[in-house]
C-alpha positions in Angstrom: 0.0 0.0 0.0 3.1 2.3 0.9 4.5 1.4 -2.9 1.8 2.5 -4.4 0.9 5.5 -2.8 4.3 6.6 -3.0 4.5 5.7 -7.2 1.5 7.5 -7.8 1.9 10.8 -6.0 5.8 11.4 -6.0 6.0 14.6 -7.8 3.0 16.3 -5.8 4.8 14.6 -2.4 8.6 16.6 -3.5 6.3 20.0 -4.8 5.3 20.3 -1.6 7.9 19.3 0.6 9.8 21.8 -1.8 7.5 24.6 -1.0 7.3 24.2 2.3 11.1 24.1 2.7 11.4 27.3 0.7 8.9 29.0 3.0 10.2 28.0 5.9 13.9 29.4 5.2 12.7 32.8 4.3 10.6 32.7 7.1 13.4 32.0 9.0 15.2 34.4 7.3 12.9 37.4 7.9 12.7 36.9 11.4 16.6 36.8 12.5 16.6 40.1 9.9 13.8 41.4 12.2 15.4 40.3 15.3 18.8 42.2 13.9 17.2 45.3 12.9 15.7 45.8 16.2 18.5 44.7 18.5 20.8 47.7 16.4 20.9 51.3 17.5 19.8 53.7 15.4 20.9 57.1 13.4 19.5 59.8 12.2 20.5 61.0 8.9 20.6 64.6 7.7 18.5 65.4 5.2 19.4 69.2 4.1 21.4 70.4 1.1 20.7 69.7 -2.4 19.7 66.1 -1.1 16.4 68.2 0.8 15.9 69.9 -2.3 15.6 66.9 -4.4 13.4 65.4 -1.8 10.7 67.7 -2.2 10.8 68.3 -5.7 10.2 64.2 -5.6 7.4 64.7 -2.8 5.5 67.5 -4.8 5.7 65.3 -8.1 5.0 62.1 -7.3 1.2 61.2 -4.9 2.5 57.6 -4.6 6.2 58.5 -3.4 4.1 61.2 -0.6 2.4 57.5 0.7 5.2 55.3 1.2 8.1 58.2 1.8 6.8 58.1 5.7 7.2 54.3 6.3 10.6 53.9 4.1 12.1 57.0 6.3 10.3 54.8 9.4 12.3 51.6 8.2 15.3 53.4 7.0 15.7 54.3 10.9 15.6 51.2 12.1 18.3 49.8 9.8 20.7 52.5 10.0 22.6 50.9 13.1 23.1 47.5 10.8 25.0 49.4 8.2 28.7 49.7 8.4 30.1 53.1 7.5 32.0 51.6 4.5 28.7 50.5 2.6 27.0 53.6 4.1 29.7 55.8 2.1 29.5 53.6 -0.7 25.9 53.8 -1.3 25.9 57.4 -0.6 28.8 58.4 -3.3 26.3 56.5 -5.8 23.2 58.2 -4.8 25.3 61.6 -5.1 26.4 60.4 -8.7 22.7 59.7 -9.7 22.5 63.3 -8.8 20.9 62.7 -5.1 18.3 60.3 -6.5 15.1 60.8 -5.0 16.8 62.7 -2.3 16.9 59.6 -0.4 20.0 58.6 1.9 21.6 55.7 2.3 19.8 54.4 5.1 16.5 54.9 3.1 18.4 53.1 -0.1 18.9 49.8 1.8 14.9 50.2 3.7 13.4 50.4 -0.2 15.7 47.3 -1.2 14.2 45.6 1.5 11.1 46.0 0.7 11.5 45.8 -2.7 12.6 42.4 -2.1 9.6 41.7 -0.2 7.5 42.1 -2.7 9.2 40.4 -5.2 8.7 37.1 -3.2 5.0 37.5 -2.6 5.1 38.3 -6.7 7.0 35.2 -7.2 5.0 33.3 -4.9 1.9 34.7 -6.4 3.3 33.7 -10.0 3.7 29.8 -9.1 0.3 29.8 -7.8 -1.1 30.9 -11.1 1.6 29.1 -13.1 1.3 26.2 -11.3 5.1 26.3 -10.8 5.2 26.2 -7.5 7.5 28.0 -5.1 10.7 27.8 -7.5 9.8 31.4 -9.0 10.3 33.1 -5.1 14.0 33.3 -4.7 14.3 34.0 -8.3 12.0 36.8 -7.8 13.2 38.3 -4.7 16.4 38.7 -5.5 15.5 40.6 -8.3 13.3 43.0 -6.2 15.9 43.1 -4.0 18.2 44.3 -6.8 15.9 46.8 -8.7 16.6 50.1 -6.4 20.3 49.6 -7.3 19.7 49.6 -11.0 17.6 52.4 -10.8 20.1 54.1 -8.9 22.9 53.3 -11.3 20.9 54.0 -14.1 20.3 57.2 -13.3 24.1 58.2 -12.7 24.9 56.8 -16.3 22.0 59.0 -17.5 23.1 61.8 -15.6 27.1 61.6 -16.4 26.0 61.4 -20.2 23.5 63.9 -20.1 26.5 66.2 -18.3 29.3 65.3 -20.8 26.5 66.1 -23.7 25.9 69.4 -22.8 29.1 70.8 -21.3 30.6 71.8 -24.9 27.7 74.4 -25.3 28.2 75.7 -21.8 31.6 76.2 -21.9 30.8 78.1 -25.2 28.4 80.2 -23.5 30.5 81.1 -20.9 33.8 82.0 -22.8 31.5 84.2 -24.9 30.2 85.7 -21.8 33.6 86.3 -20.2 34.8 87.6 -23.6 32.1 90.2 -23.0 33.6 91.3 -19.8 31.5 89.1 -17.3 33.6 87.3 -14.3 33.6 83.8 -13.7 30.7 84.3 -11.7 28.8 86.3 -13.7 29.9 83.8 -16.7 28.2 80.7 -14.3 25.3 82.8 -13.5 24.5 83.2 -17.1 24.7 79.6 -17.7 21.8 79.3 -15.3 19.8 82.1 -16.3 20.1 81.3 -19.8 19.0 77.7 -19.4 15.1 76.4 -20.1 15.0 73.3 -18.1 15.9 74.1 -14.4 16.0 70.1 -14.2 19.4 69.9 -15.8 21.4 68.3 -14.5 24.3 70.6 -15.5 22.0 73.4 -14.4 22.0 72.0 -11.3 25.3 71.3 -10.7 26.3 74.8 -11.9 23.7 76.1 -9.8 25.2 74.5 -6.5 28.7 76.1 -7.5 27.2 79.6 -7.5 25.8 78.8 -4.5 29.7 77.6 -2.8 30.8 80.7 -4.8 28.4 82.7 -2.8 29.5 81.0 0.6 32.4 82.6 0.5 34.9 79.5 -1.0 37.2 79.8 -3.5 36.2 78.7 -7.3 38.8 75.6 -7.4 37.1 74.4 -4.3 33.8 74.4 -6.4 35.4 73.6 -9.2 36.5 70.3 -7.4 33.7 69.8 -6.0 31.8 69.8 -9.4 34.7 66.7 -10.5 33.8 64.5 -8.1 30.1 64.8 -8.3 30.0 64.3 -11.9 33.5 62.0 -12.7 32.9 62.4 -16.7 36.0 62.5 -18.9 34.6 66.1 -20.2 34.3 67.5 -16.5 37.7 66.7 -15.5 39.6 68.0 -18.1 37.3 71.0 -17.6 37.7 71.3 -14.1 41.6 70.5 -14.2 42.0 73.5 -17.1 40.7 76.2 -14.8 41.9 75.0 -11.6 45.7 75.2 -13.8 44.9 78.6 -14.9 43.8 80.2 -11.8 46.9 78.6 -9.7 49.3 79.8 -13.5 47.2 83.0 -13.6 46.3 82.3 -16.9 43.5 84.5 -18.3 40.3 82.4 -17.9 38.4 83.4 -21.0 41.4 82.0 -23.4 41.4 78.9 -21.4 37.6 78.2 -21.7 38.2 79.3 -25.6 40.8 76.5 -26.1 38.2 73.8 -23.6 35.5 74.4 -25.7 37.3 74.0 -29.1 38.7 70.8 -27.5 35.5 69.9 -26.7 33.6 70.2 -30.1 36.7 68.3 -31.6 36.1 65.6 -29.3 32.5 65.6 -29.7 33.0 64.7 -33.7 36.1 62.3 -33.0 32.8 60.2 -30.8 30.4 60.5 -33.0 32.9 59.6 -35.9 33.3 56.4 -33.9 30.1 55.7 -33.1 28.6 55.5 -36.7 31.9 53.7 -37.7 31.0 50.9 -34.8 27.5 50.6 -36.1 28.1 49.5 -39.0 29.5 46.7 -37.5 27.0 46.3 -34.9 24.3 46.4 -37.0 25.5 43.0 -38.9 24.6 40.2 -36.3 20.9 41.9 -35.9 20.8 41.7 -40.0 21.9 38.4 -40.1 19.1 37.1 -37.9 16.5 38.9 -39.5 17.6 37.3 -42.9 17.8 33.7 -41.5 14.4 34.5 -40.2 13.0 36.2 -43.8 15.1 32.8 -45.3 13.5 30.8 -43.1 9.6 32.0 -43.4 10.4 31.7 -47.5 12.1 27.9 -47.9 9.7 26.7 -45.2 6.8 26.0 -46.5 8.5 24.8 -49.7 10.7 22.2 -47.8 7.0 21.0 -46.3 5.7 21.0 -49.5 8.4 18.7 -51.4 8.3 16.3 -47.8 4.7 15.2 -48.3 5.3 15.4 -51.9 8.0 12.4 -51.3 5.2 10.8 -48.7 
């Protein structure tokens, strides 16, 4: 009787077995996490700056981030005292090279991946109920959630670093004709954001924030620094390190910005020279396939034809 119950229901025996192991384990799992998260001391992050800024422009914009901002800055509390100042300076360089995403901190980075990866294993577990899967989607799918505030994050730095090394050239332009007409450097940075029709920018931002350190009271090579490391692009340093030289050299400024943005344009054709020489390559595999698949769809139906022909 044993035999044959167990031959005749062996894969609906290990299915479920298999789903309840997987439950158990993250249930396990969430409760030492719980048990960690409260046991830790807390911090409380600073949220002023451009990071404040960015906060409420993100508040004002979005209804749904305005409901779940309140629980995520809740949760980001309690996991603050779990994170080691290494990742915590880590996460926050990234956040500050996607341009203070959000205006989230780190804290608040790690309390969305966790519940991001929440709810990718109730959408995993969900998805083997009605796939009939089982629980083998809920790992799968949880690691994934887990994972998607990171590549939002870093997709937004690449976005940001291109959209900044795009639109330098025409600013430095702007600015060398502005100090040609007389204008300082700050006068010269203050036209660049006055002249600008999408205070979203993110160069108008940046450039905004160094009129702002101008204003302070600091001197323009620590803004101009400043500016380097929140926006590492190629374009930006060479920028950054040309004026920096011709302050310390006293160089006059509006020759040096002359020669940046000449170098600038050259290098701007050099890419795109490069680019369209690189597609033409690229383009050859996708070409291929779509003429195996146009091949295909034609000698098909002839090949079928001939076979039950010869039947």
């Amino acid at each position: 009787m044993l035999q044959y119950l167990t031959s005749s229901y062996p894969l609906t025996f290990q299915t479920t077995l298999l789903r309840h192991a997987v439950l158990l384990v993250i249930g396990v799992g969430l409760m030492i996490g719980v048990y960690v998260i409260a046991a830790a001391p807390t911090r409380v992050a600073s949220r002023l700056g451009l990071r404040g800024l960015k906060r409420q422009r993100t508040l004002e914009k979005s209804e749904g981030w305005q409901n779940v901002e309140p629980f995520v800055r809740w949760l980001g509390v309690r996991v603050s005292g779990v994170i080691s100042d290494g990742t915590r300076a880590k996460i926050d360089e990234q956040i500050s090279l996607a341009g203070d995403y959000m205006g989230i901190t780190a804290d608040e980075f790690v309390a969305m991946s966790i519940l991001s990866s929440i709810g990718g294993f109730l959408a995993g577990y969900v998805l083997g109920l009605v796939s009939g899967v089982g629980s083998v989607a809920v790992i799968p799918m949880g690691l994934v959630g887990g994972a998607l505030p990171w590549m939002q994050v870093t997709g937004a730095s690449q976005e940001r670093l291109k959209t900044i090394g795009r639109g330098l050239p025409y600013v430095i332009d702007l600015m060398a004709l502005a100090m040609g007409a007389g204008l300082d450097f700050p006068g010269a940075v203050r036209q660049v954001i006055e002249k600008s029709s999408n205070p979203d920018d993110p160069l108008v931002e940046e450039f905004t924030l160094i009129m702002q350190t101008l204003t302070l009271g600091r001197t323009r090579k620590d803004a101009l620094l400043e500016f380097a490391k929140r926006a590492p692009n190629e374009t930006v340093k060479e920028f950054v390190a040309a004026l920096v030289q011709a302050e310390e050299r006293g160089n006059p400024v509006a020759e040096v910005l002359q020669i940046q943005a000449a170098t600038s344009r050259n290098r701007r054709s050099v890419r795109a020279e490069e680019l369209a020489a690189k597609a033409g390559v690229a383009i050859v595999g996708p070409l291929m396939m779509v003429f195996m698949c146009v091949l295909g769809l034609i000698l098909a139906p002839a090949m079928m034809q001939i076979t039950s022909g010869a039947i």
